[in-house]
C-alpha positions in Angstrom: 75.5 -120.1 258.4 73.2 -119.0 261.4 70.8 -121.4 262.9 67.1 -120.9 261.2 65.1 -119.7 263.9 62.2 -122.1 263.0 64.3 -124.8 264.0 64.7 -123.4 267.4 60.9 -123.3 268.3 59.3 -126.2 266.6 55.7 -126.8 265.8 54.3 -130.4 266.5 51.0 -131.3 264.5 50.4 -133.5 266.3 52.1 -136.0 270.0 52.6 -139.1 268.9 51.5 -141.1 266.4 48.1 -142.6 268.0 47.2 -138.7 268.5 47.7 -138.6 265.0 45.7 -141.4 263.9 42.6 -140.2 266.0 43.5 -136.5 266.9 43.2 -137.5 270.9 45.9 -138.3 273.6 45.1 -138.3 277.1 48.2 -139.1 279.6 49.5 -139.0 283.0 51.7 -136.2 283.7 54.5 -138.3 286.0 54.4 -140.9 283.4 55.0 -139.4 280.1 55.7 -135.6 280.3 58.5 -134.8 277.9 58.7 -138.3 276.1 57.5 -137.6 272.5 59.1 -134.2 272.5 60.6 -132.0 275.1 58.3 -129.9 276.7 60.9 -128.1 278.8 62.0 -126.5 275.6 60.0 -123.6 273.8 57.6 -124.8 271.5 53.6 -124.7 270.4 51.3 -126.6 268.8 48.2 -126.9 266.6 46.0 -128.8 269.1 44.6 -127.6 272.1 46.6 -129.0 275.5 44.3 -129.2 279.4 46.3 -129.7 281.9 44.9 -130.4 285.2 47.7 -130.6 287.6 47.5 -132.5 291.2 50.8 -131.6 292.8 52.9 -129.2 290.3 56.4 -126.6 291.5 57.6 -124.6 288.7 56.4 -122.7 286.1 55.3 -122.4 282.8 55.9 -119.7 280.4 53.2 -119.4 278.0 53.2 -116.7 275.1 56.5 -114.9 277.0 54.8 -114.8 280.7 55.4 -116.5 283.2 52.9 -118.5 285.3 53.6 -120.9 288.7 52.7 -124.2 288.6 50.6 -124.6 291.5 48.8 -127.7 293.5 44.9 -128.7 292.2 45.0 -126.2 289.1 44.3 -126.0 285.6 46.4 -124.7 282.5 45.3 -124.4 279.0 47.1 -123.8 276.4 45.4 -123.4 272.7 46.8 -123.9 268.8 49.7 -121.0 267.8 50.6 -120.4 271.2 54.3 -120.6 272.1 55.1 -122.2 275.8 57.1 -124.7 277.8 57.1 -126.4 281.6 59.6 -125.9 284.0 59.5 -128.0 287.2 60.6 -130.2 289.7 57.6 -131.6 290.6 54.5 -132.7 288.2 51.4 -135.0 288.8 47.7 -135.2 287.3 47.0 -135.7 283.9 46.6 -133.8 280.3 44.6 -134.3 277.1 46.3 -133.3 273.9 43.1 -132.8 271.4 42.5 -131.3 267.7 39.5 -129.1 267.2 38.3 -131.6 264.0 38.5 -134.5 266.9 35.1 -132.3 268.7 33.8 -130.4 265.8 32.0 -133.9 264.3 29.9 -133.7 267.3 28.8 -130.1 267.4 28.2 -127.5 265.1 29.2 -124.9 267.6 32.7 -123.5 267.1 35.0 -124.7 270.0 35.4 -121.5 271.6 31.5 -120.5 271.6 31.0 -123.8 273.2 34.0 -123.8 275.9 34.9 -120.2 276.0 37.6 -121.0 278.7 39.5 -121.7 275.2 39.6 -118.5 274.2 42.9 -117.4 272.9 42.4 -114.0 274.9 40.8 -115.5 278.4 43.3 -116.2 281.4 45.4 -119.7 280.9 45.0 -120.7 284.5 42.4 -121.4 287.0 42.6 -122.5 290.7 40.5 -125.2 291.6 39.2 -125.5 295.6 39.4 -128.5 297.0 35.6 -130.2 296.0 35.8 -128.9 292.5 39.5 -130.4 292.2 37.7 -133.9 292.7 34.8 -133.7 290.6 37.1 -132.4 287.4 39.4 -135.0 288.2 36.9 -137.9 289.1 36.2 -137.2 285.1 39.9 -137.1 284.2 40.2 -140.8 285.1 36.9 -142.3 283.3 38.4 -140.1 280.4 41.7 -141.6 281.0 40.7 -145.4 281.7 38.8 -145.4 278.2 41.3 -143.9 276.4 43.9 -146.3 277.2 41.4 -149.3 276.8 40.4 -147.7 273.3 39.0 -149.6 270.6 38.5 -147.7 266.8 34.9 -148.6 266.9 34.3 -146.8 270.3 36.0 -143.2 269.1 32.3 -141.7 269.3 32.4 -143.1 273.5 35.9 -140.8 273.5 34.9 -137.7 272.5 31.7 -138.0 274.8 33.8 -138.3 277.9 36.2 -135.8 276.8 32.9 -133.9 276.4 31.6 -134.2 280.1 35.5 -133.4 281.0 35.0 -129.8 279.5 31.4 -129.4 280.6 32.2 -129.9 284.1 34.6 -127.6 284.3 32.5 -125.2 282.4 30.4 -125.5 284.8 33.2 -125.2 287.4 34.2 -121.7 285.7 30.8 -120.3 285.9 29.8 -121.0 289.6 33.3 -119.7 290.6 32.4 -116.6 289.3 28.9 -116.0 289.8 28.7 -112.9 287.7 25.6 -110.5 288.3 23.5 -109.6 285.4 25.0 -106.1 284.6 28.3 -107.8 285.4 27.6 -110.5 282.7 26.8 -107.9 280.1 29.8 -106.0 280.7 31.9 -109.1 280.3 30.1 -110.3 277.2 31.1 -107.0 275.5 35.0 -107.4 276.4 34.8 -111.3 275.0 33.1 -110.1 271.9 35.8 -106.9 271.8 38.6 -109.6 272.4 37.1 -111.8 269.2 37.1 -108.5 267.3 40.5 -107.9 268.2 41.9 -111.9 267.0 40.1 -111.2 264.0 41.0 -107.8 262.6 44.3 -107.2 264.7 46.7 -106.9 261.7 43.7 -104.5 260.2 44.7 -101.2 262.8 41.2 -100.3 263.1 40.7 -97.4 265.4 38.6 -98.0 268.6 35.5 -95.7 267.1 35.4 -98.9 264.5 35.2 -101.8 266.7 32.9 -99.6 269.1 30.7 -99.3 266.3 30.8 -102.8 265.6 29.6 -103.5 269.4 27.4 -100.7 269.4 28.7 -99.0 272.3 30.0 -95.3 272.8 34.0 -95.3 272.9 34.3 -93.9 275.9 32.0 -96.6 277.5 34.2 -99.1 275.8 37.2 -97.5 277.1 35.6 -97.3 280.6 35.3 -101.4 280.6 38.5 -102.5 279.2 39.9 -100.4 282.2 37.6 -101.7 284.7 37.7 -105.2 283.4 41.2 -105.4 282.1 42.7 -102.6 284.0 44.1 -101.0 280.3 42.4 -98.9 277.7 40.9 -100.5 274.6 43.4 -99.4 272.6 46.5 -100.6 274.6 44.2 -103.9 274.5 43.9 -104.0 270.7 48.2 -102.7 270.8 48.4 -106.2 273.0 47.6 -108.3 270.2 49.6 -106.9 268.0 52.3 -107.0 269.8 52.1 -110.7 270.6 52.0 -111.3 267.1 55.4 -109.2 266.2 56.9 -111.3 269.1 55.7 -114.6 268.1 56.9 -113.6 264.8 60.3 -113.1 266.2 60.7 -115.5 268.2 59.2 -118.2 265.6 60.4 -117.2 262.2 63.3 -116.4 259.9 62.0 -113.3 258.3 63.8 -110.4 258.4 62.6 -107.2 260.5 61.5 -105.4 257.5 59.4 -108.5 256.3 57.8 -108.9 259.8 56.7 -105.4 259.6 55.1 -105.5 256.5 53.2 -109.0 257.5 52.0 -107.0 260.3 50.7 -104.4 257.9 53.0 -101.5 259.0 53.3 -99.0 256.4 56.9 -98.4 257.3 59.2 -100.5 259.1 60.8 -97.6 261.3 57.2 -97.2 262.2 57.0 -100.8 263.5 60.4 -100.2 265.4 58.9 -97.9 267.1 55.7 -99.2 267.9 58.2 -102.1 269.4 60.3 -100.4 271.5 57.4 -98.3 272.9 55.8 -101.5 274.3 58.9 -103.0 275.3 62.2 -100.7 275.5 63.6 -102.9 273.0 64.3 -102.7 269.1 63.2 -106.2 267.8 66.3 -107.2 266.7 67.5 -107.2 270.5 64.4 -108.8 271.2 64.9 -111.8 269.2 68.8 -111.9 270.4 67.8 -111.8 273.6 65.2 -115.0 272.9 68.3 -116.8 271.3 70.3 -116.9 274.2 
C-alpha cells in the first residue's frame, strides 16, 4: 500500500501546546527551531509565522520557491502555505500567532490592517542596518513578556505583538516611499490580487475582474506588467496553478478529482493547462515532489 501523501506534508494547528492554549508562541530561533516539529521538512500551517532573522545561511522554500536566508531580514509565512528551512546557520527570533489571537482586538481583518500578510505580497524584506534594531529592539520586550506570561496579562501580549507589526509596517512604508500615482497604481494590483484569492477557482475572464476595479483591461494589463512584470491573466493563471500544486503535493486525490476541485470542465483540459505552465503532466509533478 503507497504512503498517503497527507502524511508526507503535515499540517500543524497549532506549535506546542502553550500556542495552543493561548494561540501565541514567540521563541528564539538558536534555541528551539525544529523542536516541536521539524521544520527542515515540508510542511504548513494554520497560523501565521514572522521571522526576523539576525544571522541566517540557507534557504527557505516557501510555496515551491526558493528564497536565501540572509543576515538582518524578515520572512513571513501565512496559514495554507507549504514551506520548510534549510541552513546551517540561524539566529533572531519568530512569533507563531493565530489570526483569533489579534482579531479580539480589532475589527479590521488581519490583512487590511498588516497588508505585508498578504498571501499574494513578497515573503521577504531586507532590513538596513537602523531599521534592523528598532524591529528587533521590539522582538525582545515581545519576547521578555512572553516568556514571563501570566493568563491574566494575555491583553499586555497581543499589545506588544501589536507595536511588533506596526513598526514594521511602518518600516515597509518608508522603505518604499511610493508617489501618489505610484500608490494608486499599487492599490489597484493589491485589490486585483484579493480578487484573484477570492474567485480563483471561478475562471473569470480579465474583462470581469476589470469591471469589478473599474478600470479598462488594457490599463489593467498595462499594470500587472509594469508592476509584476506578467499580464493579468498569467497573474490570475498563477493562482491557479499554486493551488493544483499545493493540491498535489498535499493531498491523496486522484488527478481527475484535483481537476474537478479546481473547477476544470475536463481533466485533459487541466493536464494541459499544467504542463503549459510547467512542462510537466501532474502526475510527474507529484513524483517528482515524492522523491
Amino acid at each position: 500500500m503507497s504512503k498517503s501523501l497527507k502524511n508526507i506534508v503535515p499540517v500543524y494547528k497549532t506549535r506546542n501546546h502553550k500556542m495552543g492554549q493561548i494561540g501565541l508562541d514567540v521563541f528564539k530561533l538558536e534555541d528551539k527551531i525544529g523542536n516541536s516539529y521539524n521544520a527542515r521538512e515540508m510542511h504548513r500551517h494554520e497560523f501565521f509565522e514572522f521571522f526576523v532573522f539576525t544571522e541566517a545561511k540557507g534557504s527557505h522554500e516557501i510555496d515551491f520557491q526558493s528564497f536565501p536566508l540572509k543576515n538582518n531580514s524578515v520572512h513571513i509565512v501565512v496559514p495554507g502555505q507549504i514551506h520548510r528551512l534549510s541552513f546551517t546557520k540561524l539566529c533572531g527570533y519568530a512569533i507563531c500567532f493565530t489570526e483569533d489571537f489579534l482579531i479580539s482586538t480589532t475589527k479590521k481583518k488581519l490583512q487590511n490592517q498588516y497588508p505585508f500578510f498578504e498571501n499574494t505580497t513578497t515573503p521577504l524584506y531586507a532590513l538596513d542596518t537602523k531599521t534592523n534594531k528598532i524591529l528587533l529592539d521590539c522582538m525582545k520586550k515581545l519576547y521578555k513578556e512572553f516568556i514571563n506570561f501570566d493568563y491574566d496579562d494575555i491583553d499586555f501580549l497581543k499589545y506588544h505583538l501589536h507595536i511588533v507589526l506596526l513598526q514594521f509596517k511602518f518600516i515597509c512604508a518608508t522603505a518604499n516611499k511610493p508617489t501618489e500615482m505610484a500608490l494608486k497604481n499599487n492599490t489597484h494590483i493589491a485589490a486585483f490580487k484579493r480578487l484573484i484569492e477570492y474567485n480563483y477557482l471561478q475562471h473569470l475572464p480579465i474583462a470581469e475582474y476589470a469591471s469589478r476595479l473599474n478600470v479598462s483591461t488594457n490599463y489593467l494589463n498595462a499594470l500587472c506588467k509594469k508592476h509584476e512584470g506578467i499580464s493579468a491573466i498569467q497573474l490570475s493563471q498563477q493562482r491557479l496553478l499554486l493551488e493544483a500544486k499545493r493540491m498535489l503535493t498535499i493531498s491523496d486525490l486522484s488527478i481527475k478529482e484535483i481537476a474537478f476541485a479546481l473547477n476544470f470542465k475536463e481533466v485533459n483540459y487541466f493536464i494541459r493547462f499544467f504542463k503549459k505552465h510547467t512542462l510537466q503532466t501532474p502526475v510527474v509533478y507529484r513524483n517528482d515532489r515524492l522523491k
